[in-house]
C-alpha angles and dihedrals in degrees: 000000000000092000086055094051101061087052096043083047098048086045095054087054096055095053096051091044088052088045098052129092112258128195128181118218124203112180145159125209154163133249145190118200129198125198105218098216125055122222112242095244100033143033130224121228130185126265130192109258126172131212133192120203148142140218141183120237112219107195142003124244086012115029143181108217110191111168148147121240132177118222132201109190127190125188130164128231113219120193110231085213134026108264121181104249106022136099145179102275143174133263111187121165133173128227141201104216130186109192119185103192128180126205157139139261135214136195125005101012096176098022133069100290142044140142114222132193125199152179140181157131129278141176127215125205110199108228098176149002144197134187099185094309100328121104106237091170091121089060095051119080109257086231136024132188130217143161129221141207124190151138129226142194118235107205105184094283098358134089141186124183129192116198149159128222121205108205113229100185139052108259097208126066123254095273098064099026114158095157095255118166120192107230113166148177113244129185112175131175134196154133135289125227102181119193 
């Protein structure tokens, strides 16, 4: 009995995830990110970043968003004091991110206009990072976590989303650890394919 429920279960998920309406989401967007903790010596401040993605919409007035974005992130390091020899310079980093939102949808659903919220997990793999010219890959972790929390406009086959991330991990290695955590601001547009 047991051996006959996985696959009745698996099968039932594939029915109601053919069923659904799907809708495939390309987009591009900026972003400002914020580091929670300040250095001793230095103070971060936001930069403007930008990030291109897409993710498929499973479902119409409650929906299921999994996706795959590509992040590129700035933020400016500030000394507190004057010290001979160093500036204000620029950390930037990339990141490969795979959100999975959830949400609702009012209005038209399947018309020319709804309004949307949304929430959700992601994780974020750290391809790269710079500190000026130099790779500091090796100081960030390999992998963060955050969650986000956002709304969005639906026009016919256009879409923007505005959203927050929390940041739920440290973002630097042991070894430099000061207990920073990457929230940031996101607005993001694209097109809708619905099938």
């Amino acid at each position: 009995m047991k051996k006959r429920i996985l696959p009745l279960a698996f099968a039932v998920l594939c029915v109601s995830v053919a069923s659904a309406q799907m809708t495939l989401r390309p987009y591009v967007g900026i972003n400002s990110h914020s580091l929670t903790e300040d250095f001793d010596d230095a103070d971060w401040k936001s930069k403007i970043g930008y990030q291109v993605g897409v993710d498929l919409q499973i479902g119409s007035k409650f929906y299921v968003q999994p996706g795959i974005q590509l992040d590129f992130v700035k933020n400016r390091i500030e000394p507190k004091v004057t010290i001979p020899g160093f500036e204000d310079t620029d950390f930037k980093r990339s990141h490969l991110r795979i959100p999975v939102m959830v949400g609702y949808a009012f209005g038209e659903v399947d018309g020319d206009f709804a309004a949307r919220i949304f929430t959700g997990p992601n994780a974020s793999i750290v391809l790269n990072g710079e500190l000026e010219d130099e790779d500091i890959k090796e100081d960030l972790k390999s992998a963060v976590f955050g969650w986000s929390i956002g709304a969005g406009l639906d026009f016919s086959i256009l879409f923007v989303d505005l959203g927050y991330q929390f940041g739920l991990s440290d973002v630097f290695e042991d070894e430099v650890e000061n207990g920073s955590k990457s929230n940031y601001f996101y607005a993001n547009a694209g097109i809708r394919i619905r099938f």
